[in-house]
ZADOFI-740598 format. One record per residue: residue number from 0; residue in one letter; x, y, z of N, C-alpha, C, CB in turn. Coordinates in Angstrom, 3 decimals, padded with zeros to 6 digits. Glycine has a CB too. Example, Ala and Ser with C-alpha at 12.3 -4.5 7.8 and 13.67 -1.06 7.14 Angstrom:
2
resi:resn:n.x:n.y:n.z:ca.x:ca.y:ca.z:c.x:c.y:c.z:cb.x:cb.y:cb.z
0:A:013.190:-005.690:007.800:012.300:-004.500:007.800:013.200:-003.300:007.800:011.308:-004.473:009.046
1:S:012.850:-002.250:007.080:013.670:-001.060:007.140:012.900:000.030:007.870:014.084:-000.598:005.725
***
This chain:
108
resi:resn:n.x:n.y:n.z:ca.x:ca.y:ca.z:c.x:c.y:c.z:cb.x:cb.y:cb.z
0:X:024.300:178.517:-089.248:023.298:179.396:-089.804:023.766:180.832:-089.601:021.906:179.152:-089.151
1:X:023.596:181.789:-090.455:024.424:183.082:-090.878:022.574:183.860:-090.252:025.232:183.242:-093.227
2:X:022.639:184.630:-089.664:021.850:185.741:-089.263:020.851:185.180:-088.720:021.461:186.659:-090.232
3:X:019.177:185.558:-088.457:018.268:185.083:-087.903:017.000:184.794:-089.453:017.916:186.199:-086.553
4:X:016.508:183.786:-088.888:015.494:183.291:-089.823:014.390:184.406:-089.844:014.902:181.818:-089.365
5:X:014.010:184.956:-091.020:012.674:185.544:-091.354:011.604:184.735:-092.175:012.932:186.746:-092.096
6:X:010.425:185.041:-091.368:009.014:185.301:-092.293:008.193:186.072:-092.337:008.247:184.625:-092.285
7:X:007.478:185.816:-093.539:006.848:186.960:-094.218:005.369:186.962:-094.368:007.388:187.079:-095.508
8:X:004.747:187.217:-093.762:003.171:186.439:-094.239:002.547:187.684:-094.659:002.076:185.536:-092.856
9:X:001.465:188.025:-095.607:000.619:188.479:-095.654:-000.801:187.725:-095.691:000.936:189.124:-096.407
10:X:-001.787:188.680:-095.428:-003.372:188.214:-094.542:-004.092:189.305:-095.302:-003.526:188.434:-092.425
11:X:-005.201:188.448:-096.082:-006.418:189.968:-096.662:-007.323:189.944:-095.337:-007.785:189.598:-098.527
12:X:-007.676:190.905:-094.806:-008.549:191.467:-093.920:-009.836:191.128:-094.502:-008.332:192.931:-093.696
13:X:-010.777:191.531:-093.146:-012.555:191.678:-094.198:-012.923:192.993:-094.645:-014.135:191.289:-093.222
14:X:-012.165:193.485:-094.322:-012.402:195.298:-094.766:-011.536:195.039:-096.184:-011.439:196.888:-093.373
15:X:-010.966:193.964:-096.466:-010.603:194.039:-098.213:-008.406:194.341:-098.391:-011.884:196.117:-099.077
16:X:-008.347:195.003:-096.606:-007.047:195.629:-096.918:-006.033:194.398:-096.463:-006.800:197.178:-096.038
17:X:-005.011:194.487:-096.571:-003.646:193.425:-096.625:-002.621:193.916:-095.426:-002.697:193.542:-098.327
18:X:-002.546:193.108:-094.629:-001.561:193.141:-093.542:-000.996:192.257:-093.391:-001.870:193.366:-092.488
19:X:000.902:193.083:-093.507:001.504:192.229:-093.637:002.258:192.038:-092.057:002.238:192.458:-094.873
20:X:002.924:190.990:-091.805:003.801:190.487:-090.236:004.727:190.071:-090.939:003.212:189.222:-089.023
21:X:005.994:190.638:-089.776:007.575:189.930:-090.729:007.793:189.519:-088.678:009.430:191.761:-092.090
22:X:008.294:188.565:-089.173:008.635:187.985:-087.558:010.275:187.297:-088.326:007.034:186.331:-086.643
23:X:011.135:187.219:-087.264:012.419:187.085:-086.810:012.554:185.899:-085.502:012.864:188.592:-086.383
24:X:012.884:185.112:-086.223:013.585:183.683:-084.979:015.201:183.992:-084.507:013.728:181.728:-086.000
25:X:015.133:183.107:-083.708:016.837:183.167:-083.008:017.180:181.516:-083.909:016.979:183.059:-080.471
26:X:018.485:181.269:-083.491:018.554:179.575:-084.018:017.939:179.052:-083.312:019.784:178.734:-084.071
27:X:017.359:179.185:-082.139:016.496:178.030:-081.579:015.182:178.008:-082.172:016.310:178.113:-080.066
28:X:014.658:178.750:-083.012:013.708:179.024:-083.588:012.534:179.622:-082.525:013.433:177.875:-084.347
29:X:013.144:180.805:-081.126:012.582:181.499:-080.988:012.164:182.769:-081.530:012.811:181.418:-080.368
30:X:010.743:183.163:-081.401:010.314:184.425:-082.544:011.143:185.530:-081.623:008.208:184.866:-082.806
31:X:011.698:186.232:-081.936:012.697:187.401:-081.177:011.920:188.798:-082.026:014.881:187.160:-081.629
32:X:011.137:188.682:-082.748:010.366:189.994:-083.155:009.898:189.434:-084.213:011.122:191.407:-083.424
33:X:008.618:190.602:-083.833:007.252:190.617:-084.818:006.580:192.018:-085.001:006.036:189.628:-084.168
34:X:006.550:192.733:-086.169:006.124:193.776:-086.378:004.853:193.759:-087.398:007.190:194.476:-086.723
35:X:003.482:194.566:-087.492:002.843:194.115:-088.536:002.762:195.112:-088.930:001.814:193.416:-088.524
36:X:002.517:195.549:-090.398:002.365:196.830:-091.015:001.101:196.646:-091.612:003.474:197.256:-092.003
37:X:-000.004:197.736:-091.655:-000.872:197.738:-092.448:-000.692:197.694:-094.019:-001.441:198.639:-092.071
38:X:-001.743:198.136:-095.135:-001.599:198.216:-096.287:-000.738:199.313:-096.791:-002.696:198.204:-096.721
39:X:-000.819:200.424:-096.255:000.460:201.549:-096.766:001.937:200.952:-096.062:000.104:203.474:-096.026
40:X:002.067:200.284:-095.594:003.543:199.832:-095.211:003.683:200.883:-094.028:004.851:199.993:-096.575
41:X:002.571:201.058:-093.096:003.312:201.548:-091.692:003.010:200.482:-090.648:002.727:203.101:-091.086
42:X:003.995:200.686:-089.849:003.760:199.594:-088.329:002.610:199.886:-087.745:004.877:199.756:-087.011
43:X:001.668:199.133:-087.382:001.008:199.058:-086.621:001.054:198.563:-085.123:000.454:198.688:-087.190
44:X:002.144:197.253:-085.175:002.282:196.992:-084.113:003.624:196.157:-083.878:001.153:196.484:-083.773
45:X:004.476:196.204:-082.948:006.155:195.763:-083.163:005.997:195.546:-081.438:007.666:197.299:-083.965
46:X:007.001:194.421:-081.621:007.152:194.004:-079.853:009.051:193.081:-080.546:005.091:192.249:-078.856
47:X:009.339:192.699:-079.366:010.399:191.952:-079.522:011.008:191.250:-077.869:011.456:192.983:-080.337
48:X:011.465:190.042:-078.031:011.704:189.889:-077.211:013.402:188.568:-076.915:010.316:189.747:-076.873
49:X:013.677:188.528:-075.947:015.353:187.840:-075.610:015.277:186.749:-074.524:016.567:189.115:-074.910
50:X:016.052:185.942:-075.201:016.313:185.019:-074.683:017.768:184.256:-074.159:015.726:184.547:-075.340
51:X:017.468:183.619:-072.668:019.031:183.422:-072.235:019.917:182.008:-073.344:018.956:182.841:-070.202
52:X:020.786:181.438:-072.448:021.687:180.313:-072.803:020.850:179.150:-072.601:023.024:180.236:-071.955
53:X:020.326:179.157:-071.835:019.026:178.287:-071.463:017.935:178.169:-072.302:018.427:178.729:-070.335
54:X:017.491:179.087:-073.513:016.466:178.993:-074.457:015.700:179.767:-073.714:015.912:177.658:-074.890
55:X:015.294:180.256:-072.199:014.275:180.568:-071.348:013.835:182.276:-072.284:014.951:180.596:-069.423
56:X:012.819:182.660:-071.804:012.988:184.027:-072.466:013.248:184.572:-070.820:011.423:184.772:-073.579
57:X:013.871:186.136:-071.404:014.182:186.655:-070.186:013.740:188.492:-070.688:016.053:186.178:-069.687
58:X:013.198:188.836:-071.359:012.953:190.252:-071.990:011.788:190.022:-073.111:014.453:190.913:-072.737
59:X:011.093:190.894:-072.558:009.834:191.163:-073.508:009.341:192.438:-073.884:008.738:190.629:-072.985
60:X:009.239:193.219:-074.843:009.279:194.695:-075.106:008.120:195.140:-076.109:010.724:195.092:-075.720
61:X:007.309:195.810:-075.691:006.152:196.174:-076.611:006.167:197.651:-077.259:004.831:196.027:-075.784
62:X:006.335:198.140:-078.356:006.758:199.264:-078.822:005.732:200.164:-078.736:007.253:199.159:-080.029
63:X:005.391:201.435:-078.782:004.681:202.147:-079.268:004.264:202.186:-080.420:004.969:202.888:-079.077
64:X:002.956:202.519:-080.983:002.717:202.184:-082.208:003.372:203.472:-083.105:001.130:201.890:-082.367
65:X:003.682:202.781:-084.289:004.718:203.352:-084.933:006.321:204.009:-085.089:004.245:203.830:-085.076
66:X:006.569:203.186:-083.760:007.493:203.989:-083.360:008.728:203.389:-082.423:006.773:204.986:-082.739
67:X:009.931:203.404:-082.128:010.499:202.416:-081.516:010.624:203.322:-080.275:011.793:201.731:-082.212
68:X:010.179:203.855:-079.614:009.721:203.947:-078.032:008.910:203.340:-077.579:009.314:204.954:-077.585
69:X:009.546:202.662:-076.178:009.418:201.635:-075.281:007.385:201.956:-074.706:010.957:201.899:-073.841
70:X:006.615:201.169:-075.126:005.369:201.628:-074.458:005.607:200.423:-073.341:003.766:201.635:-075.493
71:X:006.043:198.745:-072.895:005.903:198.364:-072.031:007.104:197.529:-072.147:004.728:198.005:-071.812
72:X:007.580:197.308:-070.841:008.930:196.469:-070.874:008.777:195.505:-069.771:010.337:197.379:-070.655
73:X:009.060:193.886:-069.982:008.934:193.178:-069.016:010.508:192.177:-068.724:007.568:192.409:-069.348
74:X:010.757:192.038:-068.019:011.931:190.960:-067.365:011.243:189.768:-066.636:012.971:191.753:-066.140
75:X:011.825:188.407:-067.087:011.634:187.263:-066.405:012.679:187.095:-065.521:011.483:186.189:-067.211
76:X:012.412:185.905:-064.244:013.257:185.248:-063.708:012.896:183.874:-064.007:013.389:185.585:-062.427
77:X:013.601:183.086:-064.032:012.753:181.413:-064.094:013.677:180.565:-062.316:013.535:180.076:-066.411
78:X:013.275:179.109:-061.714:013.944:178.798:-061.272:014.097:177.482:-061.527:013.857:179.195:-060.398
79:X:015.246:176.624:-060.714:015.979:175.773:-061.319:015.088:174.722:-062.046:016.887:175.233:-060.379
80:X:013.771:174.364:-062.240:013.467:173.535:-063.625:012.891:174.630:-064.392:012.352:172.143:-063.526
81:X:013.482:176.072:-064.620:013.602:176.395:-065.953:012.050:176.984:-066.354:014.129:175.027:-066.827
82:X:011.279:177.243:-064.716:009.801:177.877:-064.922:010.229:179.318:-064.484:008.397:177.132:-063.877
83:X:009.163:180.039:-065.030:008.852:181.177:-064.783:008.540:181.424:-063.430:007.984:181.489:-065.537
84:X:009.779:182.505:-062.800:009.499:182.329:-061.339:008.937:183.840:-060.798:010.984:181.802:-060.497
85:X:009.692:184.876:-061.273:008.664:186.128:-061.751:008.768:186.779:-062.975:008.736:187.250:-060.895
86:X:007.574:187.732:-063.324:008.017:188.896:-064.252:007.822:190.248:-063.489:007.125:188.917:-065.674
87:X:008.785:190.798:-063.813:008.885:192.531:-063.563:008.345:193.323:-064.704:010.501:193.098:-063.396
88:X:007.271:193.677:-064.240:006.825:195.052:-065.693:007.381:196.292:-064.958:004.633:195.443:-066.149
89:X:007.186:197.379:-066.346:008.208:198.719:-066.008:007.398:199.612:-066.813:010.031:198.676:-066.544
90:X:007.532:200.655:-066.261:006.430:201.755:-066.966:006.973:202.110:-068.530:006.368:203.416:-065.945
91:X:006.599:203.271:-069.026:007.305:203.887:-070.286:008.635:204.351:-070.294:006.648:204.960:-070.711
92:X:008.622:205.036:-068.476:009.399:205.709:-068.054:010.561:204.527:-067.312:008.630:206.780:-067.224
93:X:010.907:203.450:-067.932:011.522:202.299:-067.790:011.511:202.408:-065.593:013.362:202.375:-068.928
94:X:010.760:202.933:-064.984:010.498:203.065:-063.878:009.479:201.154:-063.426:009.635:204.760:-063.864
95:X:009.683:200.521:-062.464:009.391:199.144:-061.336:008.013:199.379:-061.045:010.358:199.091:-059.707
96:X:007.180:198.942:-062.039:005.538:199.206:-061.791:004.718:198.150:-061.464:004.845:199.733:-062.965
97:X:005.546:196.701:-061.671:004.737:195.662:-060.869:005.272:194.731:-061.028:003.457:195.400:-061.091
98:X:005.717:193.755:-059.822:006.119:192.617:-059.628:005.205:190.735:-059.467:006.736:193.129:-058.559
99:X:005.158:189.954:-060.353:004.446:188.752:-060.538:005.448:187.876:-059.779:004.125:188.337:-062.118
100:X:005.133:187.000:-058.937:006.017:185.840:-058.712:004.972:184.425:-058.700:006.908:186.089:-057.156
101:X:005.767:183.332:-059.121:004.803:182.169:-059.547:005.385:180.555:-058.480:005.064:181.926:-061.666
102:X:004.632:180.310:-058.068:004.816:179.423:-057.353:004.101:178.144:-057.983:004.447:179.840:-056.099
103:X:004.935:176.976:-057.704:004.517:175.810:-058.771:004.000:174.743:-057.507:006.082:175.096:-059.971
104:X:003.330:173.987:-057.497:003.277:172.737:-056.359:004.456:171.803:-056.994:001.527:171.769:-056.257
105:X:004.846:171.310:-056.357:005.688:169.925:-056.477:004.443:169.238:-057.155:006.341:169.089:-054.838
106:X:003.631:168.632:-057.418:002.214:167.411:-057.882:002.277:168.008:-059.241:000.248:167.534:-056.964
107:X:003.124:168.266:-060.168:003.061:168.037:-061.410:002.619:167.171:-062.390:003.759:168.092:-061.558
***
């Protein structure tokens, strides 16, 4: 497969107006970005995110609206069965603003 898979959807609103979402897969058919534009064709809202060799995601990025400056940035860790073991969020100022770690029971 030559580049990443796109789709295209448009959605009529109840206010009458049309918003459209173009989202972007990887070959695993993870969504790696999604932007939606209102009816004049501006972004309203764009995020994107990466994934390792493992399929795991490991980067998650939420844009500013309209704009490709960073409003929130997150990093995963997973551990060895491949769970989410923390996420690191980061300010605007790509500055260490809060650390999640996840603990699983063995009784799955």
């Amino acid at each position: 497969m030559h580049g990443n898979p796109i789709k295209v959807k448009e959605e009529f609103q109840k206010d009458g107006t049309i918003r459209r979402t173009v989202e972007k897969y990887d070959i695993h058919d993870n969504m790696i970005d999604e932007e939606w534009y209102n009816a004049r064709g501006i972004i309203i809202s764009h995020w994107s995110s990466a994934f390792n060799e493992k399929n795991e995601i490991v980067k998650y990025i939420k844009y500013k609206k309209g704009s490709d400056r960073v409003a929130e940035r997150y990093t995963y860790m997973h551990n060895g069965d491949g769970l989410i073991s923390e996420v690191h969020s980061f300010s605007k100022n790509n500055k260490p603003k809060h650390i999640t770690k996840y603990v699983y029971s063995k009784n799955r």
